[in-house]
N, C-alpha and C positions, 0 to 999 in steps of 0.2 A: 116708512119706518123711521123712529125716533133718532135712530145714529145715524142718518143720512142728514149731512149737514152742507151737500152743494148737491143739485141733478141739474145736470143737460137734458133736455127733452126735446127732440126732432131738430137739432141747429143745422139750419143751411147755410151757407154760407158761399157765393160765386165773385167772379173777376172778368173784368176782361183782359185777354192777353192778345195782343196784335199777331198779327201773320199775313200771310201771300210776301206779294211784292211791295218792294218799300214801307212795308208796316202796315199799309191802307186798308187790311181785314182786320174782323176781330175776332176771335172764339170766346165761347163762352166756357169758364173751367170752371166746376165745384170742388172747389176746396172743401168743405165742409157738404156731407150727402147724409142727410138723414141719421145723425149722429145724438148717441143718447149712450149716459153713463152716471154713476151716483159715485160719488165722495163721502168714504164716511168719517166720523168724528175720529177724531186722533191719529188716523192711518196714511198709510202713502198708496195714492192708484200710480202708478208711472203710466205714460202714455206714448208705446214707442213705434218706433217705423222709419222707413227711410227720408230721405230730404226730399220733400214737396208732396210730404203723404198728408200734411194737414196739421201737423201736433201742433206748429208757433201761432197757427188761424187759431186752432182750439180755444187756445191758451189767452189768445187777446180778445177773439170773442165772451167767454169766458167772465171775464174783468171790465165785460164792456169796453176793451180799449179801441175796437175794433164794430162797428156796427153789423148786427146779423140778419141776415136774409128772412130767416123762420125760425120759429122756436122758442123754446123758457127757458131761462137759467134760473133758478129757483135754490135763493138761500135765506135762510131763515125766517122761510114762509112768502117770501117776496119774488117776485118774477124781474129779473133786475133789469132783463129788456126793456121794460116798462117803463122803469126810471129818468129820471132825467135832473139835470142840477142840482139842487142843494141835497136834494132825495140820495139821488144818486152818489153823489161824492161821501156822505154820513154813512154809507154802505160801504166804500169803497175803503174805511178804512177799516175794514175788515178782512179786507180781501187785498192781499198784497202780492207782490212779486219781486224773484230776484232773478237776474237778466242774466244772458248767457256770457258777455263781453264785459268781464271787470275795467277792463280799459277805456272802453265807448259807454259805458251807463255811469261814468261817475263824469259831473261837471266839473272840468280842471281848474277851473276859474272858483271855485267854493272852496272854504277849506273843510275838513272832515268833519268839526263840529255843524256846521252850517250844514251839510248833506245830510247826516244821520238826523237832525233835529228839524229839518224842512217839515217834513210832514207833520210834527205835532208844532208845528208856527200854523199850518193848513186850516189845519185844524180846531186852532185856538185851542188846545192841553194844556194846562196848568200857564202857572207862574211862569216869567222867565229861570229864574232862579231853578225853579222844578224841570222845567225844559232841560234845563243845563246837565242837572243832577244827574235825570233819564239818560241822558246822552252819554254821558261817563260810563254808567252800571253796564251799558247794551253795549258800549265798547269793550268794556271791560269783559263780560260775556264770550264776545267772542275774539277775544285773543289780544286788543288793543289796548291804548292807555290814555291817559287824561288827557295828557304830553301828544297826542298822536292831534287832537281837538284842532289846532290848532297848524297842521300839515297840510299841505296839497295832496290830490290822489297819484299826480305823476313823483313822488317821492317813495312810493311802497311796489310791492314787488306784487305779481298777479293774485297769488293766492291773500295777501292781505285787502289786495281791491276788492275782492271778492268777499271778503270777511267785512269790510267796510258795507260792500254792497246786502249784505244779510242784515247788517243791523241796523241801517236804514228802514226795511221791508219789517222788522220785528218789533222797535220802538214802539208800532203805534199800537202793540200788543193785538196784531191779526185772527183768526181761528183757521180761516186759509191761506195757506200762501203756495204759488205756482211758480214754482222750478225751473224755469226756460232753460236747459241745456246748462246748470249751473256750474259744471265744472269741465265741461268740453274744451275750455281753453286753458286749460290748467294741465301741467306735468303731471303724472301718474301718479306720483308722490305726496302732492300737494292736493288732488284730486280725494286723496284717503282722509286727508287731516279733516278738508270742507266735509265729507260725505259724513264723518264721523261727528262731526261739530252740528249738525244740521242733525241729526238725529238725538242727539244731545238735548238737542231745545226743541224738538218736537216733543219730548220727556217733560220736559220742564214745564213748558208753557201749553199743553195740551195742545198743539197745532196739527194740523189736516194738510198733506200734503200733495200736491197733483204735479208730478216730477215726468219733465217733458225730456226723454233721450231718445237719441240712436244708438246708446251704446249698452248692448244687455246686459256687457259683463258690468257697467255700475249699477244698475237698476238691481240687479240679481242682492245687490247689496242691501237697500233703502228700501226696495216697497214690498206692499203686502198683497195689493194685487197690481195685475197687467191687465193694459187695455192694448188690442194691437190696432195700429191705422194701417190704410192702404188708399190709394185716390182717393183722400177724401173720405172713408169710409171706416169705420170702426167693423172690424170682419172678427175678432176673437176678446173678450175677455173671459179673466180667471184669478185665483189665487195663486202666486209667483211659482209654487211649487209645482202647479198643476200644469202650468203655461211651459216653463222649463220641463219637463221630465214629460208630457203628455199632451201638446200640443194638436189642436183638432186642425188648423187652416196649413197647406200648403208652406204659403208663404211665410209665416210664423217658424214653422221648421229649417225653411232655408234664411231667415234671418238667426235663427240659433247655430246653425252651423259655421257660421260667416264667424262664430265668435272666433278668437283665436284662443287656444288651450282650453277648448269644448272641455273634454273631457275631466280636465283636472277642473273646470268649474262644475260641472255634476257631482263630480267625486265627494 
């Protein structure tokens, strides 16, 4: 289909994890089991499940950051597995991310112009001068200022890290960008401003979202459909409403119940 602008097709993806005694066994775990799903133009898929169901494998296989076992990532007409170096990088800044840990994903050593502006230096984008400019407006965007250019990330407080860490991922004006747990470490409060900020510019800039949580009551917010994980395993998707209100899998029920104030979020 036309508006399908990212598909997973069959990604595997395994590990080994030690075991027995003193570590000297291995298991073989599939993070990723035969997993397949479409991203369409301008929308949000969230991809939710508990911790060690697969979403952050997804998510880095996904982006290539992560090499995969089996399968196509297939965006705009390209199989990105496939890819490799200069190929692959001209892709990639299409495809961005913003990380769960506003604290751990910003270099403390750079100051905020240097961070937001890395990727179009990567990239070789415009002028410096133009470089510069970009970096301002995208600050500006989302909630910062000229003045900020110029600051370390340990000076700002989480939910500006995190507004730092958006406008880094947008700069290089993406079509997808993947959501890693993007406000999981964020106050409740400040949770609403990013959620709302992020949909903001998904308006603006036509952006495709693949928004990775455990938490359904922010998802319930932001996407338009759900994908559920389980071992590895993509076991239910649907449209949010369908998934919330008429859940076909088990476990998808009992992760809806888990919310706290079920009810008044239906309501």
């Amino acid at each position: 289909m036309s508006d399908i602008i990212l598909s997973a097709r069959h990604l595997t993806k395994s590990y080994k994890q030690r075991s027995g005694r003193f570590g000297l066994g291995a298991t073989l775990v599939k993070a990723l089991d035969d997993v397949s799903l479409d991203l369409k133009q301008g929308s949000t898929l969230a991809v939710v499940g508990e911790s060690g169901s697969g979403k952050s494998t997804l998510a880095r296989c996904l982006l290539q950051l992560l090499p995969l076992d089996g399968g196509e990532v297939l965006f705009q007409g390209q199989d990105l597995a496939k890819l490799s170096g200069s190929a692959l990088r001209e892709q990639r800044r299409f495809l961005q991310m913003v990380f769960q840990d506003p604290f751990a994903s910003l270099n403390p050593r750079m100051r905020v112009g240097q961070i937001v502006g890395e990727g179009l230096l990567i990239h070789q984008l415009g002028t410096q001068d133009e470089r510069h400019d970009k970096v301002v407006r995208m600050l500006q965007r989302v909630g910062l200022s000229e003045a900020d250019m110029q600051k370390y990330p340990h000076q700002f407080s989480g939910g500006q890290r995190q507004r730092i860490g958006i406008a880094r991922a947008l700069v290089l004006e993406p079509r997808v960008v993947v959501c890693d747990e993007p406000v999981s470490a964020l106050d409740v409060s400040i949770q609403a401003q990013i959620l709302l900020l992020l949909k903001e510019l998904q308006e603006e800039m036509a952006l495709s979202y693949l928004f990775i949580s455990h938490d359904l009551r922010v998802v319930r917010h932001i996407a338009d459909e759900v994908a559920v994980m389980y071992q590895g395993k993509l076991i239910e998707q649907g449209g949010v409403e369908s998934i919330y209100d008429a859940p076909a899998q088990e476990y998808t029920r009992n992760l809806l119940q888990s919310i706290p104030g079920r009810r008044a979020l239906a309501a």
